[in-house]
MMTF fields as JSON, N, C-alpha, C and O atoms, coordinates in Angstrom:
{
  "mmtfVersion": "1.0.0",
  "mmtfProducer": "UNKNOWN",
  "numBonds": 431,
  "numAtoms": 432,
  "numGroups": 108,
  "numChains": 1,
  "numModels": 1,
  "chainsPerModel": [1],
  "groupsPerChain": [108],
  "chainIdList": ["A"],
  "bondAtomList": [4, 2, 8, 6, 12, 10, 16, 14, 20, 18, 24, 22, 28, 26, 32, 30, 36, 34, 40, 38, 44, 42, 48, 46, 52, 50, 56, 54, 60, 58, 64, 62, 68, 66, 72, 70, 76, 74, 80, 78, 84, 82, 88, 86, 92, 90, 96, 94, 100, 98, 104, 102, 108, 106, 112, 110, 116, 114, 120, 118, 124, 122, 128, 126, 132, 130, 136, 134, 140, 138, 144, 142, 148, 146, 152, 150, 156, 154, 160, 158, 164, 162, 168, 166, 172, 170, 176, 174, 180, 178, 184, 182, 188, 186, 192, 190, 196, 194, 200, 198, 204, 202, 208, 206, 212, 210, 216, 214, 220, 218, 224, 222, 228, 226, 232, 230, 236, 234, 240, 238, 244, 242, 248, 246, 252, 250, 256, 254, 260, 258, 264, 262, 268, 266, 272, 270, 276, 274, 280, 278, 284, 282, 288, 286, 292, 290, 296, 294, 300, 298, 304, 302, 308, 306, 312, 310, 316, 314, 320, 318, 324, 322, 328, 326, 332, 330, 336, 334, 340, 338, 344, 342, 348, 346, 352, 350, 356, 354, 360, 358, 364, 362, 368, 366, 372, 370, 376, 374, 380, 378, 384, 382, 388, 386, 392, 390, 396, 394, 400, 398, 404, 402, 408, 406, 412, 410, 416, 414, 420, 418, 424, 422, 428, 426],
  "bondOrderList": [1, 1, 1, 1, 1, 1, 1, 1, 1, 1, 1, 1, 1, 1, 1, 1, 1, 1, 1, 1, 1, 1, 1, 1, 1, 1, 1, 1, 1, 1, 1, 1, 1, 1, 1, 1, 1, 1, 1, 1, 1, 1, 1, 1, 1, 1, 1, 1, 1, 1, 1, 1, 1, 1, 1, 1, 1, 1, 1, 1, 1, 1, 1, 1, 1, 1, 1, 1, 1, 1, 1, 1, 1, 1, 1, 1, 1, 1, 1, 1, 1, 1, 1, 1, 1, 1, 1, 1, 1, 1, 1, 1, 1, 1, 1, 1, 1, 1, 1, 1, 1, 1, 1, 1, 1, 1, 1],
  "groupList": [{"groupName": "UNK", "atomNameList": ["N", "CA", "C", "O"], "elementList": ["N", "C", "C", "O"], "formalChargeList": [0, 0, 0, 0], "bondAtomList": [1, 0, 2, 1, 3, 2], "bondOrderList": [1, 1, 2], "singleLetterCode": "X", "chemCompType": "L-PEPTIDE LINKING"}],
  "groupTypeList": [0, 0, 0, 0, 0, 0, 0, 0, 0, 0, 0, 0, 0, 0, 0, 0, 0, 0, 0, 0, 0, 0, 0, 0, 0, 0, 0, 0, 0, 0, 0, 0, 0, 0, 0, 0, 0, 0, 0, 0, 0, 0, 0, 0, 0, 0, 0, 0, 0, 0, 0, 0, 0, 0, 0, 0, 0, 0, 0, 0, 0, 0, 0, 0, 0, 0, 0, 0, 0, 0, 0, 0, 0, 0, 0, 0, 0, 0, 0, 0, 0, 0, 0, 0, 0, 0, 0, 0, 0, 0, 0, 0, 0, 0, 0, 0, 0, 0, 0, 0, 0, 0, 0, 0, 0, 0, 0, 0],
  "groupIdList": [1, 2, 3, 4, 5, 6, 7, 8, 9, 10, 11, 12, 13, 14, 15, 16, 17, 18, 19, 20, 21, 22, 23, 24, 25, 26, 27, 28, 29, 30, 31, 32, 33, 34, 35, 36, 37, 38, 39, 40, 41, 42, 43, 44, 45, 46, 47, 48, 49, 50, 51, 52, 53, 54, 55, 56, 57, 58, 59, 60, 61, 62, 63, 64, 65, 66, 67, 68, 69, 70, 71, 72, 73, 74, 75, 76, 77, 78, 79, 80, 81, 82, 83, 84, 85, 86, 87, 88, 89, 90, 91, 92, 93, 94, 95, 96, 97, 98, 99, 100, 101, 102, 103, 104, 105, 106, 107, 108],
  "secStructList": [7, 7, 7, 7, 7, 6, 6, 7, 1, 1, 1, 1, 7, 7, 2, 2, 2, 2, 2, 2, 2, 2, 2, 2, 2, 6, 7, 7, 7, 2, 2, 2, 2, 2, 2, 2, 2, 2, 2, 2, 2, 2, 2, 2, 2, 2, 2, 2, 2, 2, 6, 7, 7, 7, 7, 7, 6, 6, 1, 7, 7, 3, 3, 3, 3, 3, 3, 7, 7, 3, 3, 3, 3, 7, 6, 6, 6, 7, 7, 3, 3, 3, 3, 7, 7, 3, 3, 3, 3, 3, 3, 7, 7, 7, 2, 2, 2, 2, 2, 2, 2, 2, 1, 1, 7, 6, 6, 7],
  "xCoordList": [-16.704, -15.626, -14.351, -13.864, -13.846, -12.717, -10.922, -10.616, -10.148, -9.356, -7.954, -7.651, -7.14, -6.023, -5.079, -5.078, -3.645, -2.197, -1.175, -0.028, -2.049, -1.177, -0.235, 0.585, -0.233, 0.227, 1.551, 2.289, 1.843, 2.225, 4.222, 4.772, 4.608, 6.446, 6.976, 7.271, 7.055, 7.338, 6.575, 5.447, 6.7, 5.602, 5.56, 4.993, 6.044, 5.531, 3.982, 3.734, 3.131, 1.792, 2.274, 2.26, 2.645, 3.058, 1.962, 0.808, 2.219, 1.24, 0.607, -0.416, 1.971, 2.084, 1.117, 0.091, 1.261, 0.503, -1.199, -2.087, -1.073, -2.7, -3.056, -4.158, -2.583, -3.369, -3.311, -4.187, -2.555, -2.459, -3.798, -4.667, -4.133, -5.681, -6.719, -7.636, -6.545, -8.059, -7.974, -9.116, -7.151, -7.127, -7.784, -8.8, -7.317, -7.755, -9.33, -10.243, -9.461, -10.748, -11.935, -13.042, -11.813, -12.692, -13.017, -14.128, -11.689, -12.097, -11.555, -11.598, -10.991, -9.798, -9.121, -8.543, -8.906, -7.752, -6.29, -6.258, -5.161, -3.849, -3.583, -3.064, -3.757, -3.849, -4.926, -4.707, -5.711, -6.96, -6.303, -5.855, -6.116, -5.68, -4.914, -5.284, -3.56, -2.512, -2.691, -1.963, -3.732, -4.081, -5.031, -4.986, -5.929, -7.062, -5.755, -6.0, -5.035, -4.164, -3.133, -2.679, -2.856, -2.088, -2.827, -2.452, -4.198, -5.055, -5.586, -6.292, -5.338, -5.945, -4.763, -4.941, -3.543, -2.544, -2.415, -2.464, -2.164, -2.13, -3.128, -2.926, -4.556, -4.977, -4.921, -5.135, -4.717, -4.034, -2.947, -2.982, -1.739, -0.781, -1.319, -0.885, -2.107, -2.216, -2.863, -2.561, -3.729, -4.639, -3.387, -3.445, -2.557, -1.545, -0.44, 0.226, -0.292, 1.023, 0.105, 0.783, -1.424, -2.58, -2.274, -2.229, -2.075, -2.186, -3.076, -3.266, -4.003, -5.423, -5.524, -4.902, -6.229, -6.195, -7.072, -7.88, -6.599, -7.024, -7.682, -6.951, -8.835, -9.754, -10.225, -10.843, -9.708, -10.134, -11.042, -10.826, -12.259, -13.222, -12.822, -12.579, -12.662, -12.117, -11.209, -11.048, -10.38, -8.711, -7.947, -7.333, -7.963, -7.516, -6.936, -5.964, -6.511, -6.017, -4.993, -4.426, -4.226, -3.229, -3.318, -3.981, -2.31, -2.208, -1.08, -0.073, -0.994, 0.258, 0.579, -0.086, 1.761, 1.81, 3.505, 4.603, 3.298, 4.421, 4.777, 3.96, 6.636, 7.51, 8.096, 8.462, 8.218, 9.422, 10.727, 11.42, 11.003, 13.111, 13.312, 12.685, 14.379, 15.332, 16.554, 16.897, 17.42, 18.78, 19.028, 18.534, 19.814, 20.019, 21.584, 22.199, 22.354, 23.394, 24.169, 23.466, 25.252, 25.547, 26.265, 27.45, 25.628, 26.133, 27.752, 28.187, 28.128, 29.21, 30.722, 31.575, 30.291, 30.835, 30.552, 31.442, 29.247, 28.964, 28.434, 27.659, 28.855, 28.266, 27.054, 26.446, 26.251, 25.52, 24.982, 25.583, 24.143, 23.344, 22.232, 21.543, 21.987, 20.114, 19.017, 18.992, 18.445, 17.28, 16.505, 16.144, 15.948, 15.227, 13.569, 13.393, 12.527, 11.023, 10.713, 11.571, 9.825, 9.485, 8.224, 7.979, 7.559, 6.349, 6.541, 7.345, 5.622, 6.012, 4.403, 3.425, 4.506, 2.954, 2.953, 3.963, 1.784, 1.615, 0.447, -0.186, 0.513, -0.701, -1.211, -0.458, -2.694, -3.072, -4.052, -4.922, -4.35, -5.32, -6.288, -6.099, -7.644, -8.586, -8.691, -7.896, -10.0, -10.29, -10.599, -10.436, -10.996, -10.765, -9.96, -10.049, -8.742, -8.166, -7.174, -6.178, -7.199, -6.397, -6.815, -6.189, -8.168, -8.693, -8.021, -7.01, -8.558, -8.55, -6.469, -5.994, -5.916, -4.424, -4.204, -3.423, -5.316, -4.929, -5.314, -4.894, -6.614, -7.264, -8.277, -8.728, -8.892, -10.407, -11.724, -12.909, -10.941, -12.041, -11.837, -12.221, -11.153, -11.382, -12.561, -12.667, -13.673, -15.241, -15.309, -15.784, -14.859, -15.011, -15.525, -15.766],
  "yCoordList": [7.767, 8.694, 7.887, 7.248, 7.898, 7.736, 8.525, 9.436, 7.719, 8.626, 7.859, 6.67, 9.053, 8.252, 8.651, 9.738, 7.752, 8.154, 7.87, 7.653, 7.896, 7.706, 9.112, 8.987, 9.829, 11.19, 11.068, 12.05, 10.358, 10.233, 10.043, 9.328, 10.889, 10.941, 9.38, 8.606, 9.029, 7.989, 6.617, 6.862, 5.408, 4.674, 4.386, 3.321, 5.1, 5.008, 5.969, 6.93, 5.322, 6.181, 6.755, 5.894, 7.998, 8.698, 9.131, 9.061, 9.56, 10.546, 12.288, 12.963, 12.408, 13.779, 13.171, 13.821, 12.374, 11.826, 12.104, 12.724, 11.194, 11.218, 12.28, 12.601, 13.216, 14.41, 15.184, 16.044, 15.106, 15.826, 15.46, 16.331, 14.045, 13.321, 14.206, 14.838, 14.209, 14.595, 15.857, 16.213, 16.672, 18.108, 18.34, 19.029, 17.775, 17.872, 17.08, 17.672, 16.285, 15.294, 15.547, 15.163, 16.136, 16.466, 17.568, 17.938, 18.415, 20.023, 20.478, 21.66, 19.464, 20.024, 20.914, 20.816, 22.2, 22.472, 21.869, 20.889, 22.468, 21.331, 21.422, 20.381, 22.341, 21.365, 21.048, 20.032, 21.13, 19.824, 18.621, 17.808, 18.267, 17.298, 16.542, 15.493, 17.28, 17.02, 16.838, 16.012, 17.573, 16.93, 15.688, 14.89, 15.471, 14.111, 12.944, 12.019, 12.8, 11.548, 11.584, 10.536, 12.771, 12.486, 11.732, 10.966, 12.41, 11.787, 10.195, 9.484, 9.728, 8.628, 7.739, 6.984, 7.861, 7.182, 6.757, 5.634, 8.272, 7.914, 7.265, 6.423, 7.464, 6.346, 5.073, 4.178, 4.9, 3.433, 2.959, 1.943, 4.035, 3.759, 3.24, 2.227, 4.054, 4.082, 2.752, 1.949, 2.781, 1.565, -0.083, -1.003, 0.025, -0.93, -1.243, -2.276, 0.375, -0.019, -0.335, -0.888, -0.095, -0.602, -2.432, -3.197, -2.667, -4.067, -4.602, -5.815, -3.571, -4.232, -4.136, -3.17, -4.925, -5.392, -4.016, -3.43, -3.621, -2.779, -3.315, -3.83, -3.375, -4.077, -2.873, -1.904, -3.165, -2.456, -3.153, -4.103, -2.316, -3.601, -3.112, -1.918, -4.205, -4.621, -4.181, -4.005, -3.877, -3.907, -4.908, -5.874, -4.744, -5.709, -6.099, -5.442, -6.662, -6.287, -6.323, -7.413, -5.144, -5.099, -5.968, -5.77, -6.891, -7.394, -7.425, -7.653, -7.219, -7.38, -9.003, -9.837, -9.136, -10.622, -10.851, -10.664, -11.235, -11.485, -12.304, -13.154, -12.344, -13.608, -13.692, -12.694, -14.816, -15.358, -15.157, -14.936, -15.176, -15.329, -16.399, -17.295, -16.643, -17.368, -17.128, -15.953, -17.972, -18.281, -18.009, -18.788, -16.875, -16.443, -16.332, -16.374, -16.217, -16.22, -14.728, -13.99, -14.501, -13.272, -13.844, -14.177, -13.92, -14.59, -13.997, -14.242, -13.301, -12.689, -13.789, -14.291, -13.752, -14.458, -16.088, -16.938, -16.309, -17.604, -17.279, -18.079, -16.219, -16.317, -16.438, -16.182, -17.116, -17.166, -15.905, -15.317, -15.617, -14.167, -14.356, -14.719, -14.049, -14.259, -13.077, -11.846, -13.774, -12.692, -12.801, -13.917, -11.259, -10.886, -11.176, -11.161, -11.398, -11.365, -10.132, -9.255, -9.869, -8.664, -8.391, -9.216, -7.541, -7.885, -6.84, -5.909, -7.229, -7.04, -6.935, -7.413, -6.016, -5.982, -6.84, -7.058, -7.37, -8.352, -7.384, -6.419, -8.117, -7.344, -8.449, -9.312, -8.462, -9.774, -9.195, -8.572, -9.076, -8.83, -9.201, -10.416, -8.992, -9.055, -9.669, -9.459, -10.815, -11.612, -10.569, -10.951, -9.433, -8.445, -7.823, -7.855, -6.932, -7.184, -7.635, -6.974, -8.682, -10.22, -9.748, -9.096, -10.418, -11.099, -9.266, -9.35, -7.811, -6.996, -6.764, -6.061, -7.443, -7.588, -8.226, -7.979, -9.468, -10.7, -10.334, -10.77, -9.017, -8.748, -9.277, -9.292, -9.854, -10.376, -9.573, -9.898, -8.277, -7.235, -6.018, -5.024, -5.864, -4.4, -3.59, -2.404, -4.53, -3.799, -3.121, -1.991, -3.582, -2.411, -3.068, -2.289],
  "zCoordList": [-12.388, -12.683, -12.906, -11.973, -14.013, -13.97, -14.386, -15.154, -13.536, -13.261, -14.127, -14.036, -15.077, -15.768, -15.385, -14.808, -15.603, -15.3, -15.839, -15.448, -17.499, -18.145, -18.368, -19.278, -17.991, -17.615, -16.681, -16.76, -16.084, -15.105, -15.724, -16.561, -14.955, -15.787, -15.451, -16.362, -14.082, -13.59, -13.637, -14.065, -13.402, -13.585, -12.131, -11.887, -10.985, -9.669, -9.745, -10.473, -8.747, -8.484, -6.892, -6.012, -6.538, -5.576, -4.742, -5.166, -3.627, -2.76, -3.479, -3.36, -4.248, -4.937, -6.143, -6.344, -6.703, -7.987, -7.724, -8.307, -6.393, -6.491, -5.916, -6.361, -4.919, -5.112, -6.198, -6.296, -6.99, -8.368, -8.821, -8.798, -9.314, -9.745, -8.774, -9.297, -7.553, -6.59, -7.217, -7.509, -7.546, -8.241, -9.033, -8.948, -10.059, -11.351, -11.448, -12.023, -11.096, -11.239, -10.296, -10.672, -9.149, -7.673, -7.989, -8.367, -7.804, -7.754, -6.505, -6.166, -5.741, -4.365, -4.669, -5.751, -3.807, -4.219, -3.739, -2.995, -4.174, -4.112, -2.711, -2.308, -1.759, 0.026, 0.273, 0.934, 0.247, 0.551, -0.107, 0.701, -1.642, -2.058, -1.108, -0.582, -0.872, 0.034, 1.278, 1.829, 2.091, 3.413, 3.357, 4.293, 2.263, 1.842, 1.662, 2.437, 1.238, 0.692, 2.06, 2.519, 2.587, 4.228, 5.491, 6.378, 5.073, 6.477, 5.616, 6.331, 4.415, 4.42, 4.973, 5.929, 4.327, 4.97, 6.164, 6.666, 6.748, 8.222, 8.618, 9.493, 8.078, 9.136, 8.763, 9.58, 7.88, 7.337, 8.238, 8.933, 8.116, 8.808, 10.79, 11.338, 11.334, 12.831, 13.265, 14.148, 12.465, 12.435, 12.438, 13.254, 11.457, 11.684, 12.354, 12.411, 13.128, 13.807, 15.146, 16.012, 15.569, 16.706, 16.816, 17.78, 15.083, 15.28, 14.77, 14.852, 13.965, 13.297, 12.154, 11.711, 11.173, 9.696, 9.29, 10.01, 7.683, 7.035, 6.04, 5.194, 5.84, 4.741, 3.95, 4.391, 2.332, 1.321, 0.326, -0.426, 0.564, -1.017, -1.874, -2.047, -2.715, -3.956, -4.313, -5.521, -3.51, -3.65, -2.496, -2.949, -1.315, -0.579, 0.295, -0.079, 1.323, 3.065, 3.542, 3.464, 4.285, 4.815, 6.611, 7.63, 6.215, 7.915, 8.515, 7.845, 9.81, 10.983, 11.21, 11.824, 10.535, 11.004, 11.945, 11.421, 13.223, 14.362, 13.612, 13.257, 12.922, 12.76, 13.974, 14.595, 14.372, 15.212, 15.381, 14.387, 16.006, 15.905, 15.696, 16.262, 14.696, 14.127, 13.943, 14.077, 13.643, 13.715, 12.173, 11.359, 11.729, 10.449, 10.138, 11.203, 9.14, 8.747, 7.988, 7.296, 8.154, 7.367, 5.971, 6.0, 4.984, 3.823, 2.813, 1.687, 3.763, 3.591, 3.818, 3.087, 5.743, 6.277, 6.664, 6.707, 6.909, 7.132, 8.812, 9.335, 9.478, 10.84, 10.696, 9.657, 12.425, 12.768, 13.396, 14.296, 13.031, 13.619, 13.496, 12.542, 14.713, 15.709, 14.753, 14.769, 14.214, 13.508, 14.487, 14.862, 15.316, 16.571, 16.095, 14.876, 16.836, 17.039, 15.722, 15.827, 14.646, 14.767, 13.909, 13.028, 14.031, 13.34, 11.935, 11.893, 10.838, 9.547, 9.141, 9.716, 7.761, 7.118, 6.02, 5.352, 5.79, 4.192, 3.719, 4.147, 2.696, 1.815, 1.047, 0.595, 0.848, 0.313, -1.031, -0.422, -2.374, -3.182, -3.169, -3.11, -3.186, -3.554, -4.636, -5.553, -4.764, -5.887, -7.464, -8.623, -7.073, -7.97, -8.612, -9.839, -7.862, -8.127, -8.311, -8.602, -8.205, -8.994, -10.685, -11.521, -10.712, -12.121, -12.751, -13.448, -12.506, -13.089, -13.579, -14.471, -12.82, -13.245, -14.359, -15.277, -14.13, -14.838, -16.66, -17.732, -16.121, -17.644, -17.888, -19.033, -16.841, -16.805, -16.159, -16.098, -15.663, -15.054, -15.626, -15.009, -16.997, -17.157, -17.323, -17.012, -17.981, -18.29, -16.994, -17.102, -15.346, -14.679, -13.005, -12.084]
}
Protein backbone atom coordinates (compact mmCIF):
# COMPACT_ATOMS: atom_id res chain seq x y z
CA UNK A 1 0.00 0.00 0.00
CA UNK A 2 1.12 3.05 -0.70
CA UNK A 3 0.54 6.23 0.76
CA UNK A 4 1.05 9.99 -1.01
CA UNK A 5 1.48 13.61 0.25
CA UNK A 6 1.87 15.19 -2.34
CA UNK A 7 -1.46 16.67 -1.30
CA UNK A 8 -0.23 18.01 1.51
CA UNK A 9 -0.63 22.32 1.79
CA UNK A 10 2.49 22.52 3.92
CA UNK A 11 5.65 20.60 3.35
CA UNK A 12 5.50 19.71 7.17
CA UNK A 13 4.10 15.89 7.61
CA UNK A 14 1.83 16.67 10.88
CA UNK A 15 -0.02 14.41 13.36
CA UNK A 16 -3.27 15.92 11.63
CA UNK A 17 -1.60 14.91 8.19
CA UNK A 18 -1.18 11.43 8.94
CA UNK A 19 -4.34 10.69 10.35
CA UNK A 20 -5.84 12.38 7.45
CA UNK A 21 -3.67 9.37 5.27
CA UNK A 22 -4.97 6.45 7.92
CA UNK A 23 -8.48 7.96 6.74
CA UNK A 24 -8.45 8.00 3.56
CA UNK A 25 -6.11 4.89 2.87
CA UNK A 26 -7.26 2.30 6.01
CA UNK A 27 -10.76 3.14 6.29
CA UNK A 28 -10.41 4.65 10.08
CA UNK A 29 -12.68 6.77 10.81
CA UNK A 30 -11.22 10.48 11.67
CA UNK A 31 -11.06 9.59 15.71
CA UNK A 32 -9.74 6.34 15.46
CA UNK A 33 -7.25 7.98 13.02
CA UNK A 34 -6.62 10.59 15.71
CA UNK A 35 -6.49 8.33 18.67
CA UNK A 36 -4.00 5.58 16.33
CA UNK A 37 -1.28 8.47 15.65
CA UNK A 38 -1.87 9.80 19.60
CA UNK A 39 -1.30 6.37 21.12
CA UNK A 40 1.67 5.74 18.72
CA UNK A 41 3.41 8.83 19.88
CA UNK A 42 2.87 8.59 23.19
CA UNK A 43 4.25 5.51 23.38
CA UNK A 44 7.14 6.62 21.63
CA UNK A 45 7.15 9.49 23.78
CA UNK A 46 6.91 7.25 27.42
CA UNK A 47 9.20 4.80 26.36
CA UNK A 48 11.89 7.81 26.12
CA UNK A 49 11.30 9.92 28.79
CA UNK A 50 11.73 5.74 30.82
CA UNK A 51 15.14 6.20 29.29
CA UNK A 52 14.95 3.47 26.66
CA UNK A 53 15.87 3.41 22.91
CA UNK A 54 13.07 3.35 20.31
CA UNK A 55 14.03 1.10 17.41
CA UNK A 56 12.22 1.58 14.10
CA UNK A 57 13.00 -1.00 11.09
CA UNK A 58 13.96 0.64 8.39
CA UNK A 59 13.54 3.94 9.46
CA UNK A 60 15.58 4.32 12.59
CA UNK A 61 16.45 4.95 16.42
CA UNK A 62 15.58 7.37 18.79
CA UNK A 63 18.09 7.54 21.88
CA UNK A 64 18.43 9.29 25.40
CA UNK A 65 21.78 10.57 25.54
CA UNK A 66 23.01 12.34 29.31
CA UNK A 67 25.29 15.55 28.26
CA UNK A 68 27.31 16.76 30.94
CA UNK A 69 27.61 20.21 32.40
CA UNK A 70 29.73 22.62 31.00
CA UNK A 71 30.89 26.00 31.27
CA UNK A 72 29.00 28.04 28.47
CA UNK A 73 28.96 31.71 27.54
CA UNK A 74 26.13 34.30 26.84
CA UNK A 75 27.32 35.55 23.42
CA UNK A 76 25.66 38.73 23.96
CA UNK A 77 27.68 39.61 26.81
CA UNK A 78 30.70 37.39 27.05
CA UNK A 79 29.55 36.00 30.60
CA UNK A 80 30.27 32.85 31.84
CA UNK A 81 27.15 30.75 32.41
CA UNK A 82 27.09 27.15 33.76
CA UNK A 83 25.19 24.96 31.11
CA UNK A 84 23.38 22.43 33.78
CA UNK A 85 23.55 18.20 33.32
CA UNK A 86 20.62 17.37 30.96
CA UNK A 87 19.53 14.68 28.95
CA UNK A 88 18.48 15.22 25.24
CA UNK A 89 17.06 12.84 22.29
CA UNK A 90 19.17 12.01 19.00
CA UNK A 91 17.87 10.33 16.26
CA UNK A 92 20.02 8.18 14.13
CA UNK A 93 18.73 6.81 10.31
CA UNK A 94 18.68 3.69 9.24
CA UNK A 95 20.97 2.36 6.44
CA UNK A 96 17.68 2.56 4.51
CA UNK A 97 16.63 5.21 4.99
CA UNK A 98 19.75 6.92 4.32
CA UNK A 99 20.29 5.30 0.73
CA UNK A 100 16.16 5.92 0.08
CA UNK A 101 17.08 9.94 0.77
CA UNK A 102 20.06 9.58 -1.10
CA UNK A 103 17.79 8.04 -4.20
CA UNK A 104 19.20 4.69 -4.15
CA UNK A 105 16.03 2.93 -2.59
CA UNK A 106 13.16 4.22 -4.31
CA UNK A 107 12.19 0.74 -6.20
CA UNK A 108 11.01 0.28 -2.54
Amino acid sequence: MEFSVESLETPALTKAHLAELLFEHIGLNKRESKDMIDAFFDLISDRLVEGNDVKISSFGNFQIRTKAPRPGRNPRTGEAIPIEARRVVTFHASHKLKDQIQGNGLAG
